[in-house]
C-alpha positions, -999 to 999 in steps of 0.1 A, spaced: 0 0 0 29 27 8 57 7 -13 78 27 -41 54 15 -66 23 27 -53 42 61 -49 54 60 -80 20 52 -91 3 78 -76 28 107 -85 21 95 -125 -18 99 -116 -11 129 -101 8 147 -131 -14 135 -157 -48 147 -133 -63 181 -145 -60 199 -115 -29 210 -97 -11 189 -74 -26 187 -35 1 209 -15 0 238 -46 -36 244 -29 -30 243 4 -27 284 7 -67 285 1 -73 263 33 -90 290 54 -103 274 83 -82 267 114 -62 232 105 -47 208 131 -19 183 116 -9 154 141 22 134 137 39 104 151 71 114 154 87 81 145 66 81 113 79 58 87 55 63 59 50 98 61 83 113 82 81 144 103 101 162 80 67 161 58 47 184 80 66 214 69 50 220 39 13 220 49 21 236 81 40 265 65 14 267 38 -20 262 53 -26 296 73 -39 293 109 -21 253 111 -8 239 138 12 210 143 8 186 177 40 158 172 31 125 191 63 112 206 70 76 207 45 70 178 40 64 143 21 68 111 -13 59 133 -18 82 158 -51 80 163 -45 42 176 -10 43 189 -20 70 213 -55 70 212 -63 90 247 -34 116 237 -47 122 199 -85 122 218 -76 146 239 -56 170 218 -82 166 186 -109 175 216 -92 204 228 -89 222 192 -122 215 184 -137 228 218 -112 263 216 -136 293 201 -114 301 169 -118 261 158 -159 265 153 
C-alpha cells in the first residue's frame, strides 16, 4: 500500500490529473487546521509536516512522541484529547 510503486504510481496519476497537485492548494485552506504526527513516522516522516504547516494559514502541528504513522491508535487518549481540545477552543468552530 505505501511501497515505491504505489508512490510512483500515484505521482504518475497525479501529473497527468487536470488539476494542480494537492500541496500547490494548500494556501486557500481558510479554516483553522490541526496536523498530528507520530514522530517516528515511517511512511509519512516528520520532515513532511513542513510543507502544509508552513502553507496552510492558521495550522498547527501537535507531534506524538514515541508513535507512528497511526496516531489515532498508537496513542488513542493523547490524539483524543488534543483533537478535543482544538475542536472545543472558540477560533476552531
Amino acid at each position: 500500500m505505501y511501497g515505491k510503486a504505489a508512490f510512483a504510481q500515484m505521482m504518475a496519476m497525479m501529473r497527468k490529473a487536470d488539476m494542480p497537485m494537492p500541496w500547490a492548494q494548500m494556501h486557500k485552506v481558510r479554516c483553522p487546521t490541526m496536523l498530528t504526527w507520530g514522530r517516528d513516522d515511517r511512511v509519512s516522516p516528520l520532515d513532511m509536516a513542513l510543507i502544509p504547516m508552513r502553507t496552510i494559514p492558521n495550522a498547527e502541528l501537535h507531534v506524538f512522541p514515541n508513535c507512528g504513522h497511526w496516531a489515532m491508535i498508537e496513542a488513542k487518549a493523547a490524539f483524543e484529547s488534543v483533537v478535543l481540545a482544538f475542536l472545543r477552543r472558540g477560533d476552531a468552530t
